[in-house]
gemmi code that builds the backbone of each chain (N, CA, C; Angstrom):
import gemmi

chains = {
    "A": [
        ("UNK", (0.832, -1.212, 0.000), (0.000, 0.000, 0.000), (0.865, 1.260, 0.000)),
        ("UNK", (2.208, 1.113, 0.984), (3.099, 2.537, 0.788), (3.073, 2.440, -1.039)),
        ("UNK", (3.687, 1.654, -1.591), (3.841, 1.793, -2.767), (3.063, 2.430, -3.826)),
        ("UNK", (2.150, 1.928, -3.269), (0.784, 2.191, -4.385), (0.508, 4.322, -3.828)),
        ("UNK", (0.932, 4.669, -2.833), (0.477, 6.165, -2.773), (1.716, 6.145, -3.269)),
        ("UNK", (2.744, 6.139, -3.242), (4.049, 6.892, -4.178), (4.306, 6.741, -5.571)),
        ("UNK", (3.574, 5.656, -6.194), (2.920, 5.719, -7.116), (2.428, 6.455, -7.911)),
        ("UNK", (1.339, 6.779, -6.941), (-0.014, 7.812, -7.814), (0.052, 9.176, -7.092)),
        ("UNK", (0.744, 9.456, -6.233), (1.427, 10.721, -5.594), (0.883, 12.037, -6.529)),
        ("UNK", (1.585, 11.776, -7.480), (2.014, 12.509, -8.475), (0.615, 13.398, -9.811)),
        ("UNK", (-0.306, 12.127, -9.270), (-1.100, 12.024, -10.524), (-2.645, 12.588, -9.563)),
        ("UNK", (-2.517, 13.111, -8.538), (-3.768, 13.601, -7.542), (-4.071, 12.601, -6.582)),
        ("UNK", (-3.365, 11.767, -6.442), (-3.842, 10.374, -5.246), (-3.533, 10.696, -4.041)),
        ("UNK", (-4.222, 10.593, -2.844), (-3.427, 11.025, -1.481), (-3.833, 9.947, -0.767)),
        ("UNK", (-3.166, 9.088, 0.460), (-3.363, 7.651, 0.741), (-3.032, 8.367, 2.499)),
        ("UNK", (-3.985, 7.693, 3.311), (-3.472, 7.864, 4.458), (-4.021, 6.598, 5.202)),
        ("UNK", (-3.061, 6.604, 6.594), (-4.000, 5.144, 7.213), (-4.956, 5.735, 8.489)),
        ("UNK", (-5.637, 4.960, 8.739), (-6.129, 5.570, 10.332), (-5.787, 4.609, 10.706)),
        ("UNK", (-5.674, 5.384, 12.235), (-5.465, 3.857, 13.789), (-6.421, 3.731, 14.396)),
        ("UNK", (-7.182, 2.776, 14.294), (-8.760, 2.221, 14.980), (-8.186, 1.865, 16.251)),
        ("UNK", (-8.484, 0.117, 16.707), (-8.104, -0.259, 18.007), (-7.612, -1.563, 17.669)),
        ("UNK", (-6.868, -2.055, 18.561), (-6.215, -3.439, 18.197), (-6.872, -4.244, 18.256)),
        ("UNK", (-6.647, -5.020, 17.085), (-8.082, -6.240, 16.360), (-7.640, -7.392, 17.304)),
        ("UNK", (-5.850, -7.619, 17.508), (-5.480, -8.553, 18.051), (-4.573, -8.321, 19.456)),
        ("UNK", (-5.298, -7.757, 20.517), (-4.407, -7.358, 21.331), (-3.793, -8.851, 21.978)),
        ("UNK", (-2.520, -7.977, 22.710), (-1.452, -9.096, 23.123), (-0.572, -8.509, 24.476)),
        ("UNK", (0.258, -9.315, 24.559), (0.901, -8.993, 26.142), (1.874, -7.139, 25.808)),
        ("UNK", (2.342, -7.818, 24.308), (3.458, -6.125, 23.652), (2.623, -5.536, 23.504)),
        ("UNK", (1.364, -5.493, 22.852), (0.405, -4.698, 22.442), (-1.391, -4.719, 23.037)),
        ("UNK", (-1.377, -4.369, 24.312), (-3.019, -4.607, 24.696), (-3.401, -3.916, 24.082)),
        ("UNK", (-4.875, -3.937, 24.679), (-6.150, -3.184, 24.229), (-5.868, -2.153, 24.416)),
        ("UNK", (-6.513, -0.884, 23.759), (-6.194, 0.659, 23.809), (-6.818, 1.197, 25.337)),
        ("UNK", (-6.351, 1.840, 26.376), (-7.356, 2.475, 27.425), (-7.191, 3.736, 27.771)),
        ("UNK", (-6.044, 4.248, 26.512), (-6.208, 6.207, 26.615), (-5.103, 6.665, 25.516)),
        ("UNK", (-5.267, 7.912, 24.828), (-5.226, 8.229, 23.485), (-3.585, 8.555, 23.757)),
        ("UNK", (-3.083, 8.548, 24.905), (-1.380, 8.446, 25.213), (-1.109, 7.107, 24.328)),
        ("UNK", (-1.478, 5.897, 25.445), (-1.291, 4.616, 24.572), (-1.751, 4.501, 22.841)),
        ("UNK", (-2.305, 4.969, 23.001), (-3.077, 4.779, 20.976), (-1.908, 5.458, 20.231)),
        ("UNK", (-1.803, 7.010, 20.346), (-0.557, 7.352, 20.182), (0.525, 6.559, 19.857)),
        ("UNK", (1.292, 6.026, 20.899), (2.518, 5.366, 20.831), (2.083, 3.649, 19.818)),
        ("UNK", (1.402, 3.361, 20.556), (1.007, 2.467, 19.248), (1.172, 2.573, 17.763)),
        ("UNK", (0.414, 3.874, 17.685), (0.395, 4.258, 15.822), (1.448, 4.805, 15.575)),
        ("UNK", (2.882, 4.804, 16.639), (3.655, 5.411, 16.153), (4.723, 4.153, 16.038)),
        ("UNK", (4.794, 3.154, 16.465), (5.379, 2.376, 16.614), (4.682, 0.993, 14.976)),
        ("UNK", (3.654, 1.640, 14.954), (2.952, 1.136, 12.911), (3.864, 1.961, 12.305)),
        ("UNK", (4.490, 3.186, 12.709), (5.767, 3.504, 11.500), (6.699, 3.386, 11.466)),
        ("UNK", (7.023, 3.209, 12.995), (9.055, 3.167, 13.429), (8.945, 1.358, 12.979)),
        ("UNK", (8.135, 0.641, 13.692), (8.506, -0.429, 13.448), (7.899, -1.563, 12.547)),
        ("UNK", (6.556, -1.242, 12.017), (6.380, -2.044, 10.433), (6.243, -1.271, 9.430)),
        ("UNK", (6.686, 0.280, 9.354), (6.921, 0.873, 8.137), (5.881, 1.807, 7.503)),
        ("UNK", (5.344, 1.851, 7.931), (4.116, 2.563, 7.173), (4.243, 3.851, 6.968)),
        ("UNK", (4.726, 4.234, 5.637), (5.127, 5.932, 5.539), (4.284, 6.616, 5.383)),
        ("UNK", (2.982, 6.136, 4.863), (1.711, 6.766, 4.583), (1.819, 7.948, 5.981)),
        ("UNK", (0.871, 9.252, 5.741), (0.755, 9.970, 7.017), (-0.467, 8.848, 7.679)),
        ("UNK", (-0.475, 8.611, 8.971), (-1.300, 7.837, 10.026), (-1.936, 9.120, 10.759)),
        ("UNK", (-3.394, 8.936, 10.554), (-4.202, 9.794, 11.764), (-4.745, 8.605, 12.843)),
        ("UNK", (-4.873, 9.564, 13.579), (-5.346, 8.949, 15.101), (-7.199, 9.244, 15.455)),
        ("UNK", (-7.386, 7.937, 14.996), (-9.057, 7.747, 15.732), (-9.044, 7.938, 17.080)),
        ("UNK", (-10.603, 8.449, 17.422), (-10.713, 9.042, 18.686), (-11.082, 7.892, 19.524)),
        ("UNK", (-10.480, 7.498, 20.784), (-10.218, 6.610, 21.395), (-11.552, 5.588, 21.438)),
        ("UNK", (-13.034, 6.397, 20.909), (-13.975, 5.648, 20.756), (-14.092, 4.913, 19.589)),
        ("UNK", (-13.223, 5.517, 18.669), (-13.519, 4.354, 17.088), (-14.732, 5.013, 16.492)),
        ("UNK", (-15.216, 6.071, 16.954), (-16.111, 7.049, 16.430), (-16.113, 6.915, 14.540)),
        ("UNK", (-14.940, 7.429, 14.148), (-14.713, 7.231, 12.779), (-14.783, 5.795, 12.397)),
        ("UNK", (-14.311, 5.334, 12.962), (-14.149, 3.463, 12.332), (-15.361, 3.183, 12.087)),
        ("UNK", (-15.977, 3.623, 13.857), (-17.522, 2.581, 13.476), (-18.636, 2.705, 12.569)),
        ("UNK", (-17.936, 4.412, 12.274), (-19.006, 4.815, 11.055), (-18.809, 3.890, 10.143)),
        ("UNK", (-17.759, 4.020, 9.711), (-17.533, 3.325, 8.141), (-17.375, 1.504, 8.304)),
        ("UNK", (-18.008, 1.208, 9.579), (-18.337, -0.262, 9.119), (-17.584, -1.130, 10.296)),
        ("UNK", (-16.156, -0.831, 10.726), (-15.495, -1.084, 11.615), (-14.497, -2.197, 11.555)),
        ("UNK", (-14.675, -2.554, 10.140), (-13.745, -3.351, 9.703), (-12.640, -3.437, 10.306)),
        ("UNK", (-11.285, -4.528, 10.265), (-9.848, -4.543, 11.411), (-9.370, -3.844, 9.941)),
        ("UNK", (-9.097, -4.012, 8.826), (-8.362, -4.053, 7.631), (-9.331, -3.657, 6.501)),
        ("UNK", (-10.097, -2.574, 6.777), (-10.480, -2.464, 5.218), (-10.378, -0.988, 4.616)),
        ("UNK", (-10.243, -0.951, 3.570), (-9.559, 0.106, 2.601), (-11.291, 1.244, 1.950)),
        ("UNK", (-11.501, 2.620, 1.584), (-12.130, 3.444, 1.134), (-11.248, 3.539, -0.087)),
        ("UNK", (-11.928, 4.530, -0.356), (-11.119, 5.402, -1.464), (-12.697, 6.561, -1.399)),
        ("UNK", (-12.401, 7.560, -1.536), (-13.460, 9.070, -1.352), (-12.512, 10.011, -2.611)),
        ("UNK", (-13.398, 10.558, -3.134), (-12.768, 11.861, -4.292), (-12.908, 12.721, -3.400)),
        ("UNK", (-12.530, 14.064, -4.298), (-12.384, 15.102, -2.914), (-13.809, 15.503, -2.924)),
        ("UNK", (-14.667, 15.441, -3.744), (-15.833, 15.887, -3.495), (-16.616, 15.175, -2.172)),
        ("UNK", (-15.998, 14.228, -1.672), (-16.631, 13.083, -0.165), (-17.431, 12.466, -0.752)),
        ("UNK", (-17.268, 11.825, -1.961), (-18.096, 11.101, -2.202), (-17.179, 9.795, -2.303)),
        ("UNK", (-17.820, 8.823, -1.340), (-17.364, 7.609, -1.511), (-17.184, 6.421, -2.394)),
        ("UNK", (-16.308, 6.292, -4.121), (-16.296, 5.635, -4.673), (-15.719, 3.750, -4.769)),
        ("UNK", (-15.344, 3.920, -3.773), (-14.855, 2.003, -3.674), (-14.487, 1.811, -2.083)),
        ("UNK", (-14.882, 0.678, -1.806), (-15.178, 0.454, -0.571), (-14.534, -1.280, -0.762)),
        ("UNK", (-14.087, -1.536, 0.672), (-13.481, -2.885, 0.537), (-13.296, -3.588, 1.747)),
        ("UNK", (-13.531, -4.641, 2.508), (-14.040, -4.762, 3.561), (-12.477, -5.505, 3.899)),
        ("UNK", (-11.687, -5.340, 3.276), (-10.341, -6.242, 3.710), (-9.265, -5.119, 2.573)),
        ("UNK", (-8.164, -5.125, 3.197), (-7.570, -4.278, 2.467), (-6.570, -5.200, 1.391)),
        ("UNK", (-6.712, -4.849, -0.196), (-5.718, -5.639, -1.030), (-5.094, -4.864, -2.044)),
        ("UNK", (-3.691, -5.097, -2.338), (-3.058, -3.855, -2.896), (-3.117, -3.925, -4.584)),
        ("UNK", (-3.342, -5.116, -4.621), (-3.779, -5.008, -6.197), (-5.720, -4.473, -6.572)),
        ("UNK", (-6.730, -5.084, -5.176), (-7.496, -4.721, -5.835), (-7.715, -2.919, -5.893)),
        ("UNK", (-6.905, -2.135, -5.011), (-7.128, -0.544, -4.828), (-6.076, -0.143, -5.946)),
        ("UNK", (-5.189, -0.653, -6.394), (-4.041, -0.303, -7.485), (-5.408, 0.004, -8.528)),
        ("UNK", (-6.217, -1.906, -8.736), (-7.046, -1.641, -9.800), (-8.033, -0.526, -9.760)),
        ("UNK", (-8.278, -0.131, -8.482), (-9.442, 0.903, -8.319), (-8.832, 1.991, -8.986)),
        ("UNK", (-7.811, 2.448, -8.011), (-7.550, 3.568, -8.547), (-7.575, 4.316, -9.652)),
        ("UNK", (-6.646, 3.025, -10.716), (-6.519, 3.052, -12.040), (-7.510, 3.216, -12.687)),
        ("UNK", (-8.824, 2.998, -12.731), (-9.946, 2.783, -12.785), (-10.556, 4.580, -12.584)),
        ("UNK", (-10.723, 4.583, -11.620), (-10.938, 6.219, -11.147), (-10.009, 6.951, -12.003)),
        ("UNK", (-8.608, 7.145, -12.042), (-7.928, 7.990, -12.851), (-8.300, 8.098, -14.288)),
        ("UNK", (-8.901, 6.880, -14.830), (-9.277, 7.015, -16.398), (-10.849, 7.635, -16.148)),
        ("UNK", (-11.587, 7.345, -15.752), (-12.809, 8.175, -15.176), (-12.377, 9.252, -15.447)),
        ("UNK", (-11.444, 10.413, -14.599), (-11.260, 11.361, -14.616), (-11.155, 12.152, -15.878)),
        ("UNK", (-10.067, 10.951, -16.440), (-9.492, 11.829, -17.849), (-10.684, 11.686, -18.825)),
        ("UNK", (-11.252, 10.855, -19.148), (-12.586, 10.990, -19.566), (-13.596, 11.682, -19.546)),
        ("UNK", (-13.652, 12.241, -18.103), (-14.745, 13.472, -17.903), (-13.343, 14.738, -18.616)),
        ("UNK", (-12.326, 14.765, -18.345), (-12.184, 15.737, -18.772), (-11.736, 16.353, -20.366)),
        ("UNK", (-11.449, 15.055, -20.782), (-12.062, 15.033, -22.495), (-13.488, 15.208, -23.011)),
        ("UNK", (-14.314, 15.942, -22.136), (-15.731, 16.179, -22.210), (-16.954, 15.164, -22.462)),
        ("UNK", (-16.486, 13.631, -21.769), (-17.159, 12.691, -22.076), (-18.611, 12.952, -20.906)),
        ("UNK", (-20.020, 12.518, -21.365), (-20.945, 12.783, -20.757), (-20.819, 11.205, -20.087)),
        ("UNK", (-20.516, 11.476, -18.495), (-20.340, 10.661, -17.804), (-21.772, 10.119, -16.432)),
        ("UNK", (-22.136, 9.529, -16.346), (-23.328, 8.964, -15.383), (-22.448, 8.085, -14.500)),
        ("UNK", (-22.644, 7.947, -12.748), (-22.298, 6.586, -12.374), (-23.468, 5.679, -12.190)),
        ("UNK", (-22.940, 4.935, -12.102), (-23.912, 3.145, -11.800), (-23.236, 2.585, -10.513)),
        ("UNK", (-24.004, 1.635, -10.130), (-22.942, 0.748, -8.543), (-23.448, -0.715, -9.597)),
        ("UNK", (-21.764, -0.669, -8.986), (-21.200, -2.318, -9.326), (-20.870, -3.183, -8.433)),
        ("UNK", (-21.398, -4.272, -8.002), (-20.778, -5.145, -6.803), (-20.006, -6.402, -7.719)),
        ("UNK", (-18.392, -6.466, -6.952), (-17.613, -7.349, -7.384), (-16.672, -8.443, -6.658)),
        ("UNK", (-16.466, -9.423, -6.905), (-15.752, -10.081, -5.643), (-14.342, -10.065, -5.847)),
        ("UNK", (-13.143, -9.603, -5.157), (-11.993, -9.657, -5.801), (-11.153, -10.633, -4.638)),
        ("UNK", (-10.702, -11.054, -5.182), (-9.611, -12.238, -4.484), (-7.884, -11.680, -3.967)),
        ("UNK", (-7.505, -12.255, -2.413), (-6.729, -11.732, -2.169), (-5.423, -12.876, -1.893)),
        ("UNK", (-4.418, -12.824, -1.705), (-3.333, -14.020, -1.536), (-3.608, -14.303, 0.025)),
        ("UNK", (-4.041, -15.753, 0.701), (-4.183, -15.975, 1.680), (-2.323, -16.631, 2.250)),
        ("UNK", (-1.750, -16.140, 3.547), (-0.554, -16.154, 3.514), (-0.909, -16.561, 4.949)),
        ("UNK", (-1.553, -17.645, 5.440), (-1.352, -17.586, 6.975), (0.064, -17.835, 7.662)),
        ("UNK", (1.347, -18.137, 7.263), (2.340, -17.907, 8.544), (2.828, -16.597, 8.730)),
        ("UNK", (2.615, -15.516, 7.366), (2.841, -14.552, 7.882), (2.073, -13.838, 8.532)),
        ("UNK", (0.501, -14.328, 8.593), (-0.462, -13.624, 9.830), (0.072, -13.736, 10.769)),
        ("UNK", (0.104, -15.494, 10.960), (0.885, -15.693, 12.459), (1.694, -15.192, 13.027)),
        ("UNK", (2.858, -15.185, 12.135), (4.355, -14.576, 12.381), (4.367, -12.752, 13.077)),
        ("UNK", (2.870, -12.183, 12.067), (2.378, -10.774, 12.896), (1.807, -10.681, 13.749)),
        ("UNK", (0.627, -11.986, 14.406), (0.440, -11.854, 15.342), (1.460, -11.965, 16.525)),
        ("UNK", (2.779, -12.597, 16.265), (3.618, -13.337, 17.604), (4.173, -12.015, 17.985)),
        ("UNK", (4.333, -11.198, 17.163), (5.016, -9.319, 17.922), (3.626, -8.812, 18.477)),
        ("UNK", (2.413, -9.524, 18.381), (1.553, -8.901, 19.205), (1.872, -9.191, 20.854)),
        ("UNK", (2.107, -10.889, 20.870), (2.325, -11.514, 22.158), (1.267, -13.090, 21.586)),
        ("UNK", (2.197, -13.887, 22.889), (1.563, -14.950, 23.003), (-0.020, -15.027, 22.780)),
        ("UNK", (-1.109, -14.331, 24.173), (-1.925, -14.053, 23.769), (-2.949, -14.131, 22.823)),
        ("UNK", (-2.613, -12.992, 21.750), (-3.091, -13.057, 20.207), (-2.809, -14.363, 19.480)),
        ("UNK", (-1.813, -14.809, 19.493), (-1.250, -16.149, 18.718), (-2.933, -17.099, 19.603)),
        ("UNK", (-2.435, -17.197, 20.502), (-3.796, -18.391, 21.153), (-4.996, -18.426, 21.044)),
        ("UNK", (-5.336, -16.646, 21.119), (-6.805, -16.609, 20.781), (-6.845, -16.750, 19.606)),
        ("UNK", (-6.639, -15.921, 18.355), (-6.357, -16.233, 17.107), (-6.528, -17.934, 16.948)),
        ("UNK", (-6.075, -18.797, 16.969), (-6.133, -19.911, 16.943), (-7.091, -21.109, 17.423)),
        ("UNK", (-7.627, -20.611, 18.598), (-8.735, -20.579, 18.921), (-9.836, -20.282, 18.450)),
        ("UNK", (-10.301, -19.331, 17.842), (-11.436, -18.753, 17.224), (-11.330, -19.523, 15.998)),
        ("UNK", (-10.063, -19.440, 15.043), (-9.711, -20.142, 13.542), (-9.335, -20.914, 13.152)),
        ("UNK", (-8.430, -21.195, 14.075), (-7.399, -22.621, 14.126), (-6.430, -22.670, 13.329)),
    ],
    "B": [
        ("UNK", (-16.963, 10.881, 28.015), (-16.916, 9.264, 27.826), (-17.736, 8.480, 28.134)),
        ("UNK", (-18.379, 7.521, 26.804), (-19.042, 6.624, 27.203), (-18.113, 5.339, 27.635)),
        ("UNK", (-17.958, 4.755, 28.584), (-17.107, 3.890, 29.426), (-17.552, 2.735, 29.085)),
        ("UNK", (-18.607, 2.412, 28.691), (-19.454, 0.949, 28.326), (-18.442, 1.009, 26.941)),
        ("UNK", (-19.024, 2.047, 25.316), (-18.475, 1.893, 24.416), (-16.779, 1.657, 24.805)),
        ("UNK", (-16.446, 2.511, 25.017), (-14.927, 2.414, 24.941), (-14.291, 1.588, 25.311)),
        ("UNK", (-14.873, 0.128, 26.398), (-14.807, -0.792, 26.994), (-14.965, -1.979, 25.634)),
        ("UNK", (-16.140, -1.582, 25.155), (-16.619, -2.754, 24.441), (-15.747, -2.438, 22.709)),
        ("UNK", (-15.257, -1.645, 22.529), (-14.436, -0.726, 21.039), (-13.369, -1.594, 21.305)),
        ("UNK", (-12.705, -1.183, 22.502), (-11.282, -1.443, 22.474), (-11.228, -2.778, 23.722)),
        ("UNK", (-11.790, -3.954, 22.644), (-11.946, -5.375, 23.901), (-10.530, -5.534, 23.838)),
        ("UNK", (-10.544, -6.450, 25.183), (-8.777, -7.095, 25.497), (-8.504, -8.342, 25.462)),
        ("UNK", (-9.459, -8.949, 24.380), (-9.624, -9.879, 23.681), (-9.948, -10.531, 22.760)),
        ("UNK", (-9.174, -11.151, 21.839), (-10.070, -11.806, 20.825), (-10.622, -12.949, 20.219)),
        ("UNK", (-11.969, -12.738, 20.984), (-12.882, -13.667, 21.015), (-14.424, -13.545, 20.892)),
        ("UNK", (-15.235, -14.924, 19.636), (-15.748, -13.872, 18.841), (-17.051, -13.077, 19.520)),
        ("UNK", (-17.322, -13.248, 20.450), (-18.468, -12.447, 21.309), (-18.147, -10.837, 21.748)),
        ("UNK", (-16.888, -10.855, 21.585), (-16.375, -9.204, 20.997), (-16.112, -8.947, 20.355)),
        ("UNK", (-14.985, -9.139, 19.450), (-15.224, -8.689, 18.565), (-16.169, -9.001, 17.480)),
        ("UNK", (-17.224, -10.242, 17.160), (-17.808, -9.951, 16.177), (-18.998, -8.893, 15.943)),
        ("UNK", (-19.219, -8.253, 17.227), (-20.009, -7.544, 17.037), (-19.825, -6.100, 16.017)),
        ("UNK", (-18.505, -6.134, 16.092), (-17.901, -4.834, 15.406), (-17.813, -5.225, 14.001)),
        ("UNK", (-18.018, -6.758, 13.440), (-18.023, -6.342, 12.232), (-19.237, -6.202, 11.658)),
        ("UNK", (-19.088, -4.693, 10.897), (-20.434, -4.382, 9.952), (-20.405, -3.449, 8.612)),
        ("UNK", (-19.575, -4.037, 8.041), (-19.775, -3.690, 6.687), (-20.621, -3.546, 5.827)),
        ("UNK", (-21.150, -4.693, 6.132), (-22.765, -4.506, 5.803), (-23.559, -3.281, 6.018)),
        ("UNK", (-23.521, -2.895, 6.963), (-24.107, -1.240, 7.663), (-23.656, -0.059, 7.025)),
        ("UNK", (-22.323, -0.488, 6.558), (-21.585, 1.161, 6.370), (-22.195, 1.855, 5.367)),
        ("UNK", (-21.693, 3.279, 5.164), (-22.094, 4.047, 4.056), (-21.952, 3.415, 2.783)),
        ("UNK", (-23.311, 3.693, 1.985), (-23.019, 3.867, 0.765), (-22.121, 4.658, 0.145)),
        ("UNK", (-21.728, 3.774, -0.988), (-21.203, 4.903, -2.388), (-22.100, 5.544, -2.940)),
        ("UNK", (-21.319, 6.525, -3.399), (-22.105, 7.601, -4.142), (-23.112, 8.428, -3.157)),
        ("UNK", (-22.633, 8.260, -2.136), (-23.625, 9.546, -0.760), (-22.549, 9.975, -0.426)),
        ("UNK", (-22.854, 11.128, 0.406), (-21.576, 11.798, 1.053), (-21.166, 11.288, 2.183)),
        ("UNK", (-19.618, 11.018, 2.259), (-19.024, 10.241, 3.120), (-19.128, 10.949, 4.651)),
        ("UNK", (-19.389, 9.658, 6.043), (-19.194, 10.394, 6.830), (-18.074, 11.197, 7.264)),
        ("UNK", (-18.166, 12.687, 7.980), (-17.005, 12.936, 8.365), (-16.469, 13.025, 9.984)),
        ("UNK", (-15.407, 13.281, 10.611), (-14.808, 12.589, 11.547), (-13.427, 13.705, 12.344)),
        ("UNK", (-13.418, 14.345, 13.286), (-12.059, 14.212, 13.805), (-10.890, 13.581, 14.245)),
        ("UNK", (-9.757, 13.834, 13.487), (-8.742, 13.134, 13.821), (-7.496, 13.349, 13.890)),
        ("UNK", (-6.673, 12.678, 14.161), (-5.106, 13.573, 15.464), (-4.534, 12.990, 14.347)),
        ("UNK", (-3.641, 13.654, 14.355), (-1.718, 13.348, 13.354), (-1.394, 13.153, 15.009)),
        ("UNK", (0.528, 12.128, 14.415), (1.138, 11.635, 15.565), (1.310, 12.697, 16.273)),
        ("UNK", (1.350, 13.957, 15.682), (1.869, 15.215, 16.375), (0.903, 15.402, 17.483)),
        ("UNK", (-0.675, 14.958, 17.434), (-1.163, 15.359, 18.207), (-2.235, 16.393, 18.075)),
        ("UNK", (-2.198, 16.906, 16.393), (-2.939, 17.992, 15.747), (-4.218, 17.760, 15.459)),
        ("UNK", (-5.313, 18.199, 15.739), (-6.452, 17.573, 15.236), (-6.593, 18.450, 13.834)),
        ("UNK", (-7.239, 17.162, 13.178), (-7.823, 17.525, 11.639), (-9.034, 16.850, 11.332)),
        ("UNK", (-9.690, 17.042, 9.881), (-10.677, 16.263, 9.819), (-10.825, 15.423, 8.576)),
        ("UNK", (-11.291, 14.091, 8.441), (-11.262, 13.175, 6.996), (-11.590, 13.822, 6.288)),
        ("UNK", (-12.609, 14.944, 6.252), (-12.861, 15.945, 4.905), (-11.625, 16.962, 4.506)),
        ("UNK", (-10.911, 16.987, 5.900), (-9.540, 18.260, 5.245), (-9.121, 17.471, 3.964)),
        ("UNK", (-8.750, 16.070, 4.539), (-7.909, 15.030, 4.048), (-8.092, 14.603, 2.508)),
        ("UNK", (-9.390, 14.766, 2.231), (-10.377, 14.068, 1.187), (-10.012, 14.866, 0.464)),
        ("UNK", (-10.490, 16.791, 0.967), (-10.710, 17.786, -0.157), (-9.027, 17.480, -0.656)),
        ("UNK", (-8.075, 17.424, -0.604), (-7.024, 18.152, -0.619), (-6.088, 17.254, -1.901)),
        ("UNK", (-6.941, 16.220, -2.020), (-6.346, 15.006, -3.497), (-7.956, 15.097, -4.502)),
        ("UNK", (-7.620, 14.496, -5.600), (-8.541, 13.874, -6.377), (-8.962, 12.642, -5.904)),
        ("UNK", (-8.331, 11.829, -5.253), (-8.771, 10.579, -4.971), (-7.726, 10.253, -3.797)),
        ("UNK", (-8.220, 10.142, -2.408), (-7.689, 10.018, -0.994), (-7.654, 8.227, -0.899)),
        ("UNK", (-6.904, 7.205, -0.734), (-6.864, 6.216, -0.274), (-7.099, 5.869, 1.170)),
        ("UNK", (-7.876, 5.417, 1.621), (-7.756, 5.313, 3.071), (-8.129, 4.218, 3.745)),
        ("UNK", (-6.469, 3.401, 3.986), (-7.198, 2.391, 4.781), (-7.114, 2.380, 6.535)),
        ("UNK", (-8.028, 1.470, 6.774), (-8.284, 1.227, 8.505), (-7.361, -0.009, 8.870)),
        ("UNK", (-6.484, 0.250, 10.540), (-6.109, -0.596, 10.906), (-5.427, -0.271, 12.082)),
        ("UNK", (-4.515, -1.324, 12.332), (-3.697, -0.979, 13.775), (-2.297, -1.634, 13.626)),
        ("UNK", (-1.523, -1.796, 14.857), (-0.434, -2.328, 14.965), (-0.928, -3.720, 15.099)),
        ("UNK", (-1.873, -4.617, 15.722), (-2.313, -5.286, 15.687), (-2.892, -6.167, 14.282)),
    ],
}
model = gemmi.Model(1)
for chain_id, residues in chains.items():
    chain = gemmi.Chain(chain_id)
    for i, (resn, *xyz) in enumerate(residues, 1):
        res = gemmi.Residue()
        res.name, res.seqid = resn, gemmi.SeqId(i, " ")
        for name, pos in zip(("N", "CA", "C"), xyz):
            atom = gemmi.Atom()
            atom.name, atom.element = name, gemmi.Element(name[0])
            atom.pos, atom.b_iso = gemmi.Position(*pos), 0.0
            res.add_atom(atom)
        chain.add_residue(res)
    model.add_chain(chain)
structure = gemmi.Structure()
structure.add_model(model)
structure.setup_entities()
């Protein structure tokens, strides 16, 4: 996903993440219980798994999250007008690459004076299932997460 | 503060009688309506809002998540 905003940087795309609450808390990482801790959390999503995107900070209620559905991992995309064009209940970097791409020819189209209408399309897109590296992300959560995780899914 | 929500948002566990209640995608906004909008902090600590964020590209990516 860093990739994909440095990417399209250039071309009007702006990519940011929010920090909801931990889907998988653990002994390194509990549950959130004040916007100090949330903080250091979302700051530790950049020092230590990378995320260059700018990260905003949800309000310790998930106020924003829960609007939009409350998903652990799922991706928007909004034009600047706030209108919400692709929605994705799990985040995948090829299917928002394809969105995007998708939206950018939209654009150039309206602005070659094409008389443009939208429609809603529902589509199923497929993502690479990689469970040891879930695992392997849950184990920097803590033991914990690894057990429940496993528990619930196996 | 609601102390119930913020209790039940940010469970200290995962297991599915908590968290599945939070998933609802199903619920969320439509496309093509105007998106909800929201206050929210940079690491700095600054509050802003998803509409600053939105107006300010042609097309804003935004995904949800945690360190978790």
């Amino acid at each position: 996903m860093n990739a994909i905003a440095e990417r399209y940087a250039d071309q009007g795309v702006g990519a940011v993440f929010i920090y909801t609450h931990e889907a998988h808390p653990g002994e390194n990482y509990p549950h959130l219980t004040s916007m100090e801790q949330k903080f250091r959390h979302a700051r530790d999503l950049r020092d230590k798994l990378g995320v260059t995107r700018p990260i905003l900070v949800d309000a310790l209620d998930g106020a924003c999250h829960r609007a939009y559905g409350s998903m652990p991992n799922m991706t928007w995309i909004i034009a600047r007008s706030g209108i919400p064009v692709y929605k994705s209940d799990w985040t995948d970097a090829n299917s928002v690459e394809n969105a995007i791409q998708y939206f950018l020819d939209v654009t150039a189209r309206r602005r070659a004076g094409q008389p443009l209408v939208p429609f809603r399309v529902e589509r199923l897109d497929y993502r690479t299932r990689d469970r040891e590296a879930f695992y392997k992300g849950l184990e920097r959560n803590g033991p914990k997460a690894v057990e429940e995780f496993r528990r619930a899914f196996g | 503060m609601d102390e119930d929500l913020l209790s039940r948002y940010n469970y200290d566990s995962f297991v599915p009688e908590k968290f599945g209640p939070w998933l609802n995608f199903e619920n969320s906004p439509p496309l093509g309506e105007p998106a909800p909008d929201f206050p929210l902090w940079t690491l700095d600590g600054e509050e802003t809002r998803l509409s600053t964020v939105w107006k300010d590209h042609l097309y804003t990516i935004i995904e949800f998540g945690s360190f978790t």
